[in-house]
C-alpha positions as CSV (number, residue, x, y, z in Angstrom):
1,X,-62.4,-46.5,-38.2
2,X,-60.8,-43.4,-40.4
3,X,-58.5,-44.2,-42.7
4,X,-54.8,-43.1,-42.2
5,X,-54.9,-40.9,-44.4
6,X,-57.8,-38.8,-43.3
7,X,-57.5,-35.2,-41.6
8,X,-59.2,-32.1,-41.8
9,X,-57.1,-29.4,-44.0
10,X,-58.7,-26.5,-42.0
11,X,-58.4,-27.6,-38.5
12,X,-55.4,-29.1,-39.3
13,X,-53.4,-25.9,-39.6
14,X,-54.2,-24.5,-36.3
15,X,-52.1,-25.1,-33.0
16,X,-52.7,-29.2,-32.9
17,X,-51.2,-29.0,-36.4
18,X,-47.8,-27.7,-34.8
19,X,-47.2,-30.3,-32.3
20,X,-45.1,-32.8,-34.5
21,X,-42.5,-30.0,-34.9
22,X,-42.0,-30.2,-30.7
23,X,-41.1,-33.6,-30.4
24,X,-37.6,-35.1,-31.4
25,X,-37.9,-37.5,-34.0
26,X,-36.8,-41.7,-32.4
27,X,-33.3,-41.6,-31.0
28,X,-31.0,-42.3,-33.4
29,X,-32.7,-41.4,-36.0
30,X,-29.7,-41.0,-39.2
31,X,-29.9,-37.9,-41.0
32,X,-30.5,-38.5,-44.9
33,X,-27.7,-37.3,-47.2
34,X,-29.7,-34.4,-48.7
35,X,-31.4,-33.9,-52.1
36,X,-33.7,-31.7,-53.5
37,X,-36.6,-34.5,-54.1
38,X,-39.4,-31.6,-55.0
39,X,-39.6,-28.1,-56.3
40,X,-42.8,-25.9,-55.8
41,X,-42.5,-22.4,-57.6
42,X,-39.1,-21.2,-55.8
43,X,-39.1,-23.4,-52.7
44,X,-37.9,-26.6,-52.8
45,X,-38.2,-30.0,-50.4
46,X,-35.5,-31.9,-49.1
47,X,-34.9,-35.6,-48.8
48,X,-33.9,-35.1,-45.0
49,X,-37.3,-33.3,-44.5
50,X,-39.6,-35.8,-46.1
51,X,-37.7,-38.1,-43.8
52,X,-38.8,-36.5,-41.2
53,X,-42.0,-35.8,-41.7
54,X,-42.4,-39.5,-42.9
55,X,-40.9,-40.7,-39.1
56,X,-43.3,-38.5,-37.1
57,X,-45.9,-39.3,-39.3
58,X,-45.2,-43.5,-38.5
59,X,-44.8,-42.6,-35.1
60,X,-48.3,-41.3,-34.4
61,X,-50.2,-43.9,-36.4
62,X,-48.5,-46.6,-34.4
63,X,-49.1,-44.5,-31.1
64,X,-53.3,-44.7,-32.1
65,X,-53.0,-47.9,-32.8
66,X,-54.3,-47.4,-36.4
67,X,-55.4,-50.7,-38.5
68,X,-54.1,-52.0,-41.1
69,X,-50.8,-50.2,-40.6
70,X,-49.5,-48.2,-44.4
71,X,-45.8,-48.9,-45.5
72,X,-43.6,-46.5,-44.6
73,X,-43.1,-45.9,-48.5
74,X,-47.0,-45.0,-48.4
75,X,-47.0,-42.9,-45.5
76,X,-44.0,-40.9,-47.1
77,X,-45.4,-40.8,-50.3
78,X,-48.5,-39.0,-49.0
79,X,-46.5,-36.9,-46.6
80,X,-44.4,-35.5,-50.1
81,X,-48.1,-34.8,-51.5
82,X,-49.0,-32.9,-48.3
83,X,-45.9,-30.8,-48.2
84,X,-46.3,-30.3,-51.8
85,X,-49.8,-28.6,-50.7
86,X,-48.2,-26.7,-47.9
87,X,-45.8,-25.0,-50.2
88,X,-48.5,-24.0,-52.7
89,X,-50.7,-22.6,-49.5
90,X,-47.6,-20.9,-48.0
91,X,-46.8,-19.1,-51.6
92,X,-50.9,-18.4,-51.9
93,X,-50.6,-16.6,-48.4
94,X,-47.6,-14.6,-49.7
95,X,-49.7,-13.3,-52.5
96,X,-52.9,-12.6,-50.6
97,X,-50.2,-10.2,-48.3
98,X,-51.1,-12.4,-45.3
99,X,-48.8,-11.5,-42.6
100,X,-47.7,-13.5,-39.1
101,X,-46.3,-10.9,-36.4
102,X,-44.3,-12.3,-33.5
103,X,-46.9,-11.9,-31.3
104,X,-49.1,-14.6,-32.8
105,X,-46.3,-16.9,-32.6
106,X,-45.3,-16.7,-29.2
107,X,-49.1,-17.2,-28.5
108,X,-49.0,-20.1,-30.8
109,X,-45.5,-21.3,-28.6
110,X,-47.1,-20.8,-25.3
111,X,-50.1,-22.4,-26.3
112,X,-48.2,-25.3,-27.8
113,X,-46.5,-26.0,-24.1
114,X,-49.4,-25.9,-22.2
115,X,-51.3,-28.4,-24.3
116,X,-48.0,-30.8,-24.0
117,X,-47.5,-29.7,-20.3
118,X,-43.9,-28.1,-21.1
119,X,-42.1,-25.6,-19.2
120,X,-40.1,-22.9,-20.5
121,X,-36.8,-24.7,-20.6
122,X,-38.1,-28.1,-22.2
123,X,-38.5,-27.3,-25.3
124,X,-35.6,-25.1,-25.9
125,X,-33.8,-28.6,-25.2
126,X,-35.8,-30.8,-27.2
127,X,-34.5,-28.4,-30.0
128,X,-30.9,-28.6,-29.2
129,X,-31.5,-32.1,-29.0
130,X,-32.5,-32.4,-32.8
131,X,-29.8,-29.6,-33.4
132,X,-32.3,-26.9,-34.5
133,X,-32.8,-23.5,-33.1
134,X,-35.4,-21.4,-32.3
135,X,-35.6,-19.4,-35.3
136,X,-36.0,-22.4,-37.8
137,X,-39.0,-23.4,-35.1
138,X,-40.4,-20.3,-34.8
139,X,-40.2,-20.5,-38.8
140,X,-42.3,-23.8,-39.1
141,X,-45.1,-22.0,-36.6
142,X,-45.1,-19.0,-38.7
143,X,-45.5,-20.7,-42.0
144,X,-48.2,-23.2,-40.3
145,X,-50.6,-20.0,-39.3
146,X,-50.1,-18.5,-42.1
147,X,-51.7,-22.0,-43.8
148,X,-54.9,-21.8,-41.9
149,X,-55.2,-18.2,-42.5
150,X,-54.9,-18.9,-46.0
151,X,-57.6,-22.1,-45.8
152,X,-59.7,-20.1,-43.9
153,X,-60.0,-16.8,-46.0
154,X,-59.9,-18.4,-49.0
155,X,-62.0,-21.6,-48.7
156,X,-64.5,-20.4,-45.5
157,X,-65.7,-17.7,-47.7
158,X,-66.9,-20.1,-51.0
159,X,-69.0,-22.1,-48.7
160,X,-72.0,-21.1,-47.4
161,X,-74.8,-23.2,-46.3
162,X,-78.3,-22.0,-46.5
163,X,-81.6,-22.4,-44.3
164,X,-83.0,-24.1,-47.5
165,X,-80.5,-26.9,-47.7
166,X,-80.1,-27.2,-44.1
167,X,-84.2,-27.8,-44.0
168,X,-84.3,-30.0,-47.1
169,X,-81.5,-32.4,-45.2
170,X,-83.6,-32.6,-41.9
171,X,-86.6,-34.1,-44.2
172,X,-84.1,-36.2,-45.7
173,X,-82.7,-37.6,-42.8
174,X,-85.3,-37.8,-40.1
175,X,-84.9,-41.2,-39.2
176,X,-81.0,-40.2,-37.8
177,X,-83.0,-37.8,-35.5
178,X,-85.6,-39.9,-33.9
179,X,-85.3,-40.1,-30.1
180,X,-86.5,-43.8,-28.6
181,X,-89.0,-43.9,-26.0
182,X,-87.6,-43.5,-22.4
183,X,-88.6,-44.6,-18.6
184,X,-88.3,-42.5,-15.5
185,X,-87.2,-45.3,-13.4
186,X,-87.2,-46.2,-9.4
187,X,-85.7,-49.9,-8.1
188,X,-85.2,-51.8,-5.2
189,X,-82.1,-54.5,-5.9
190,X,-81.2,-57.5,-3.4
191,X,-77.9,-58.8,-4.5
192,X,-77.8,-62.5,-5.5
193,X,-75.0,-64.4,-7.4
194,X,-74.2,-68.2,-7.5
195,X,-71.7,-68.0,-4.5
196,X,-74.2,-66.9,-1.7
197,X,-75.7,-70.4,0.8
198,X,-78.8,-71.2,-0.2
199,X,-80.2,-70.2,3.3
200,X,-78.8,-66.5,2.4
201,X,-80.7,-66.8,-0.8
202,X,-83.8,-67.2,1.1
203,X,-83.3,-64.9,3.5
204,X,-82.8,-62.4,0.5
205,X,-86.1,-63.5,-1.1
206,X,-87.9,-62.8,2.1
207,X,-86.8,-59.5,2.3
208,X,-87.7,-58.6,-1.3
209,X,-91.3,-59.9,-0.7
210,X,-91.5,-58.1,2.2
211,X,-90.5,-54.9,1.1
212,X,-92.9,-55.5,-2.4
213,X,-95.7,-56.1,0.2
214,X,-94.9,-52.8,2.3
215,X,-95.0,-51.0,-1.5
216,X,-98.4,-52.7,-1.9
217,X,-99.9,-51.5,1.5
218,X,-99.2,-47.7,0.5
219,X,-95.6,-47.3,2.2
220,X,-93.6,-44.9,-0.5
221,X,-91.0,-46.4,-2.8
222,X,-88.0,-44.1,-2.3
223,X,-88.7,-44.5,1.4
224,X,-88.6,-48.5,1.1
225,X,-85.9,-48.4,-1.3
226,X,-83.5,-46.8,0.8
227,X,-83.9,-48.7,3.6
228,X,-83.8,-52.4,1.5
229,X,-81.7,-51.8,-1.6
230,X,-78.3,-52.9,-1.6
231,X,-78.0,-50.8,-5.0
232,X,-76.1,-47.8,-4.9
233,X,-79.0,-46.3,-5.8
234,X,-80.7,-46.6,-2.4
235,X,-79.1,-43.0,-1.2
236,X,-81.7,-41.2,-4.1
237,X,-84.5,-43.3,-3.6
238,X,-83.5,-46.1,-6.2
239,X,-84.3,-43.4,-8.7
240,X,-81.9,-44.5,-11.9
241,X,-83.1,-41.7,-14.2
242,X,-84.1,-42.1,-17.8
243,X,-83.4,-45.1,-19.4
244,X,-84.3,-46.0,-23.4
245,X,-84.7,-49.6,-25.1
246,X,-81.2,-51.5,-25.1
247,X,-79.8,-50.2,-22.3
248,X,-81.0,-53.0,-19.6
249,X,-80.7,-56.4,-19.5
250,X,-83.6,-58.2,-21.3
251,X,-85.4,-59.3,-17.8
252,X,-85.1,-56.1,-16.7
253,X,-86.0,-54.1,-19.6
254,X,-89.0,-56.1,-20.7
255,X,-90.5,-55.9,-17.4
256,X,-90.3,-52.4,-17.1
257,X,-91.7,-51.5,-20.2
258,X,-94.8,-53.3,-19.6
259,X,-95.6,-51.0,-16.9
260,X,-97.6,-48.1,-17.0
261,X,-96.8,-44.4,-15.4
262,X,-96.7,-45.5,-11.3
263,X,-96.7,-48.9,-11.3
264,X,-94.9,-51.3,-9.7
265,X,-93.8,-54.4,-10.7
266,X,-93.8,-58.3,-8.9
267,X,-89.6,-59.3,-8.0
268,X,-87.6,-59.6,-11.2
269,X,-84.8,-61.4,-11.4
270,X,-82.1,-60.8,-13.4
271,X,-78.1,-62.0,-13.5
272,X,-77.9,-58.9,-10.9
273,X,-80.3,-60.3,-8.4
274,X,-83.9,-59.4,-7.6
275,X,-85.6,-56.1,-8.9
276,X,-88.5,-54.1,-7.2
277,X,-89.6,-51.5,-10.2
278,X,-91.0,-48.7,-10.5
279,X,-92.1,-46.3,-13.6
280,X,-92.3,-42.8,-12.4
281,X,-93.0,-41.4,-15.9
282,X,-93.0,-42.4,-19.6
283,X,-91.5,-40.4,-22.4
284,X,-92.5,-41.2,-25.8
285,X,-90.2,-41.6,-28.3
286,X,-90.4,-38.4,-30.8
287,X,-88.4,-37.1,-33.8
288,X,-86.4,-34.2,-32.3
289,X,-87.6,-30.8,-33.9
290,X,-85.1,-29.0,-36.6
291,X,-85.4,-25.8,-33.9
292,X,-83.2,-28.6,-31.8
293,X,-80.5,-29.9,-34.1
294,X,-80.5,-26.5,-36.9
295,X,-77.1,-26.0,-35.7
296,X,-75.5,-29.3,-36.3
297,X,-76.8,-30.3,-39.9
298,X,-75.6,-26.8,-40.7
299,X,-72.1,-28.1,-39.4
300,X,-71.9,-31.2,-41.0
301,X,-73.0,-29.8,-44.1
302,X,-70.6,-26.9,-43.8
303,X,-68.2,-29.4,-42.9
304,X,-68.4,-31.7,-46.7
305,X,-68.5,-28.2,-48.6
306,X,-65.6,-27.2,-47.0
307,X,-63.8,-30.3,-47.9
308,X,-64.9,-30.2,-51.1
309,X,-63.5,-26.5,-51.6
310,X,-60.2,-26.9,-50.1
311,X,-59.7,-29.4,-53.3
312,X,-60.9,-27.2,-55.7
313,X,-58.7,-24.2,-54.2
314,X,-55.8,-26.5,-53.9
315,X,-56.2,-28.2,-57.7
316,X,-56.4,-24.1,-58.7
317,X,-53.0,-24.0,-56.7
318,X,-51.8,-26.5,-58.6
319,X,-52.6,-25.7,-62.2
320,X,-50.5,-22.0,-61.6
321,X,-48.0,-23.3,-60.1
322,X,-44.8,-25.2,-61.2
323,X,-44.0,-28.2,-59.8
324,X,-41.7,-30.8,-60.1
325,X,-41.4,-34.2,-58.2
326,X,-37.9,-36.3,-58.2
327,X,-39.3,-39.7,-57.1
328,X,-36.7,-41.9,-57.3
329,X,-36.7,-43.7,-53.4
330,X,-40.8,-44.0,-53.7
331,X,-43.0,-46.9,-53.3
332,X,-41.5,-49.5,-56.3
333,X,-43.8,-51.4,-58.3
334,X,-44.2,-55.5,-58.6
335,X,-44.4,-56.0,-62.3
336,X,-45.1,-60.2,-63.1
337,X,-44.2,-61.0,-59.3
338,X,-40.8,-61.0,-60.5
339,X,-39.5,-58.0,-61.6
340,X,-39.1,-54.2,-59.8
341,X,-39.3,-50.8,-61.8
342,X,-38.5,-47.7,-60.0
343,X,-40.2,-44.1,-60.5
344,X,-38.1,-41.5,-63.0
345,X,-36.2,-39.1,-61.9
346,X,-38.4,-36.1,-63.4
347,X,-41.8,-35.7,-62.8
348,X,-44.0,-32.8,-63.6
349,X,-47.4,-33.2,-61.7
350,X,-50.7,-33.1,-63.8
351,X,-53.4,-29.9,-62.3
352,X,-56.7,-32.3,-62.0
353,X,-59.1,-31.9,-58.9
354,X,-57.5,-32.8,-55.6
355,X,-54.8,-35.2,-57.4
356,X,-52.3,-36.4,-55.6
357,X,-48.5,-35.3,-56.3
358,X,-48.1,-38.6,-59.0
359,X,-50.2,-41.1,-59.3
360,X,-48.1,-44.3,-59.7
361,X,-44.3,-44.4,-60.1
362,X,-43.1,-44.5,-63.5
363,X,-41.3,-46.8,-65.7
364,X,-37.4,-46.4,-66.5
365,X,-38.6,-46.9,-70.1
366,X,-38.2,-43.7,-71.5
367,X,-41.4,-41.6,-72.9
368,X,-42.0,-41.9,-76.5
369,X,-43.4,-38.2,-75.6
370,X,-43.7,-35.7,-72.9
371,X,-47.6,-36.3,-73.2
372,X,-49.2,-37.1,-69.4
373,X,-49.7,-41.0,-69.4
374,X,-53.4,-41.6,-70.0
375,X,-55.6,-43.4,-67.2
376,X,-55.5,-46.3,-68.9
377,X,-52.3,-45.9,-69.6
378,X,-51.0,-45.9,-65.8
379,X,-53.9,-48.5,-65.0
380,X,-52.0,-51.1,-67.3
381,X,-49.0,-50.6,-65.0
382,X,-50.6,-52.4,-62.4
383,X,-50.8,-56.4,-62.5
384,X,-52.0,-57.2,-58.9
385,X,-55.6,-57.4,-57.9
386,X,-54.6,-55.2,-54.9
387,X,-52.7,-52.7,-57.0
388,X,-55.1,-52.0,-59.4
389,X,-58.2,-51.6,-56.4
390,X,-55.9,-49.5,-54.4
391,X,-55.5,-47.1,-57.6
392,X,-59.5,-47.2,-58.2
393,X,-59.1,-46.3,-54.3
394,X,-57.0,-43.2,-54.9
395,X,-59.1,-42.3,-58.3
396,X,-62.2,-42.2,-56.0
397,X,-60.4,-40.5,-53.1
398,X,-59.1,-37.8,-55.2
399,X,-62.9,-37.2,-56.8
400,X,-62.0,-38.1,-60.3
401,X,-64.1,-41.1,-60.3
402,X,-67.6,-41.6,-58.2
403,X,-68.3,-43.6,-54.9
404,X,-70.5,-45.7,-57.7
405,X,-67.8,-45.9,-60.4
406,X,-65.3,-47.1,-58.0
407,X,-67.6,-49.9,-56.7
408,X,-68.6,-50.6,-60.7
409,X,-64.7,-51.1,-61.4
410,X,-64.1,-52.7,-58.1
411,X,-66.8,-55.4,-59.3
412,X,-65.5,-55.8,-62.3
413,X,-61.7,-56.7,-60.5
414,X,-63.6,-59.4,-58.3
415,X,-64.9,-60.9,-61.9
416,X,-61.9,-60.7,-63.7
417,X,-59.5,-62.3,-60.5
C-alpha cells in the first residue's frame, strides 16, 4: 500500500492534477479569516488556501480508503510544503519564458469535464457555488500547465537512461522476469456438490466413466466434451487455455501436471466435481528475453531518476529563493506527555536536498542565535518513541539519511524504548 504521501511530481501536473480545483470543497465548509502563513519570492500563501487544499486533500484519502489515516495537521502540513514547491516551479517557469495561451487552457477545461462527465453548465455552477469565477479557475489551470511544463523541460532532460544500464539491470534482476511453466488445457466437468441425492451422484459418475471410456476408444475430446461437460467450457471443446502453477486447485493442478503433451487423465475430483483432462501442449517455463521487456526496465529506471531529479531541481529552487514560513496553527508538539509548545511565528526554510518546508515545529523559547537548529538539535525535541521514528522517517524520505541509516537509528529506538 503507498503511503499518503506519495505522488508523482511529473504526472502530477498534468490534467488529473487539476481535478481538485472542480469540485466544491464539503458543504459548509467556513472560510478561514485570512493570513499570510507563507511567502515564496513575491507570491505569498494564504491561511484560507491551505485550508483548502488541506480539505480536498482529506477528502480524497478518505474517498480511497487510505490506511492508517494522517491527521489533518499532517496532511496540511505537507500540503503547505507542496504549495511551497508549486510557487518555486511557477516562478522557475516565469524565468524560463514558459508561456500558457488560452488555447491550452480551454483544452485543459474541456478535457477536465469529460473525464468528470460534466456538461457545459456544471461547472460554471460548481464555481458560483464556492463563490469563485472563471478567471481565478482558469488561473489555477494556467499556473498547473505551466508546472509540468517546467518539470518536464527541466527535469526530463537531466535524466537519461542508457542501453548499458538498462542491460546491466536485466542481469541483475532476472529472476523478476522468469515466466512459470504453463499447460494448454482441455476438460470435461460433471457438477457435484454435497446437496445432490446420492442416486444423482451415481448417475453423474456413470456418465463421467462413460464419456472417459468413449476418450479411450479414439472418440475426440472436444467432441465428447461438448456433448458431456456441464462446464461453460463445453461450447469451445472444454478448451480452458493456458494455465501456470497456482492457478488450480491442488487436485486439479497436480493431476495435470503429471501428464504429458496428449494425455488424458483417469476422473479427478475436486471441490468442483469430477475432471476429464486433457494436456494439449506444454510450455516450459523460460526467462523472458531483454528484446521482450527493453522497454519497461527502461521505464522504471527512467522513472527513480526522474524522482530523484525533481529533488535535486526543486532543492536548487529552494536555495535561490526566499522563503519564509509563519507556522503558527501546525502540528504542536507533546513535550513530557504533559506539556504543548507551538511552532514560531518566523521561519526561514533551510536549502538541503528535497527538505521539506520545516522540519519540526519550533519552541516559543527564543533563539540564542539565528543559526539553523542542528539535527541533533531538532532530534532532542522529540520525547516519544513514535516522534523521534517518524522524524528518522522524514530524514530518510527526504534523502538526507539512507534506507540503511534509517533502519540502523530505527534499531537503535527499539533498544533504547
Amino acid at each position: 500500500m503507498k503511503s499518503w504521501k506519495q505522488f508523482n511530481p511529473w504526472l502530477c501536473c498534468g490534467l488529473l492534477g487539476l481535478v481538485w480545483a472542480v469540485f466544491p470543497v464539503t458543504p459548509g465548509f467556513a472560510k478561514t479569516v485570512d493570513r499570510i502563513i507563507a511567502k515564496v519570492n513575491e507570491s505569498i500563501i494564504t491561511q484560507s488556501e491551505l485550508e483548502e487544499r488541506t480539505v480536498v486533500k482529506m477528502m480524497s484519502l478518505q474517498k480511497g480508503n487510505v490506511q492508517p489515516m494522517p491527521s489533518r495537521q499532517e496532511v496540511m502540513y505537507e500540503e503547505l510544503n507542496r504549495m511551497i514547491e508549486e510557487r518555486l516551479l511557477i516562478d522557475a517557469g516565469r524565468k524560463l519564458g514558459l508561456k500558457v495561451d488560452e488555447e491550452n487552457i480551454t483544452k485543459a477545461i474541456n478535457e477536465i469535464k469529460r473525464t468528470n462527465g460534466l456538461n457545459d453548465g456544471d461547472l460554471e455552477k460548481m464555481l458560483q457555488a464556492e463563490s469563485k469565477s472563471i478567471e481565478e479557475y482558469k488561473d489555477k489551470i494556467r499556473d498547473q500547465i505551466l508546472i509540468s511544463r517546467v518539470v518536464g523541460y527541466e527535469v526530463r532532460k537531466r535524466a537519461t537512461v542508457s542501453k548499458e544500464e538498462v542491460e546491466k539491470y536485466y542481469n541483475q534482476h532476472l529472476k523478476d522476469y522468469w515466466t512459470p511453466e504453463k499447460l494448454q488445457l482441455r476438460h470435461i466437468l460433471f457438477l457435484m456438490n454435497d446437496n445432490l441425492l446420492e442416486d444423482d451422484k451415481r448417475i453423474k459418475r456413470q456418465k463421467a466413466h462413460l464419456a472417459l471410456k468413449k476418450i479411450r476408444a479414439g472418440e475426440d475430446f472436444a467432441a465428447v466434451a461438448k456433448a458431456y461437460s456441464e462446464d461453460i467450457s463445453a461450447s469451445t471443446g472444454g478448451d480452458l487455455g493456458q494455465i501456470e502453477r497456482g492457478k488450480m486447485v491442488p487436485e486439479f493442478e497436480k493431476a495435470a501436471f503429471l501428464l504429458k503433451k496428449g494425455e488424458v487423465s483417469d476422473l479427478v475430483e475436486t471441490p468442483y466435481g469430477l475432471h476429464i483432462i486433457k494436456v494439449d501442449k506444454i510450455i516450459p517455463g523460460q526467462t523472458l528475453p531483454l528484446d521482450k521487456v527493453r522497454v519497461q526496465i527502461n521505464n522504471r529506471l527512467m522513472d527513480k531518476k526522474l524522482k530523484i531529479e525533481y529533488q535535486v531541481y526543486l532543492s536548487e529552487l529552494r536555495k535561490n529563493a526566499f522563503i519564509e514560513n509563519k507556522i503558527s496553527s501546525l502540528p504542536k508538539v507533546v513535550v513530557n506527555n504533559s506539556k504543548t509548545t507551538s511552532p514560531g511565528k518566523t521561519v526561514k526554510t533551510p536549502p538541503n536536498r528535497g527538505e521539506a518546508l520545516a522540519d519540526i515545529p519550533h519552541s516559543r523559547k527564543k533563539r540564542t542565535s539565528d543559526r539553523p537548529l542542528t539535527r541533533e538539535q531538532k532530534f532532542s525535541r522529540f520525547q516519544t518513541f513514535e516522534e523521534k521514528l517518524r522524524y528518522y522517517k522524514q530524514l530518510r524520505n527526504s534523502n538526507r539519511i539512507s534506507e540503511g541509516e534509517y533502519q540502523s537509528k530505527k534499531q537503535e529506538l527499539l533498544n533504547r524504548f
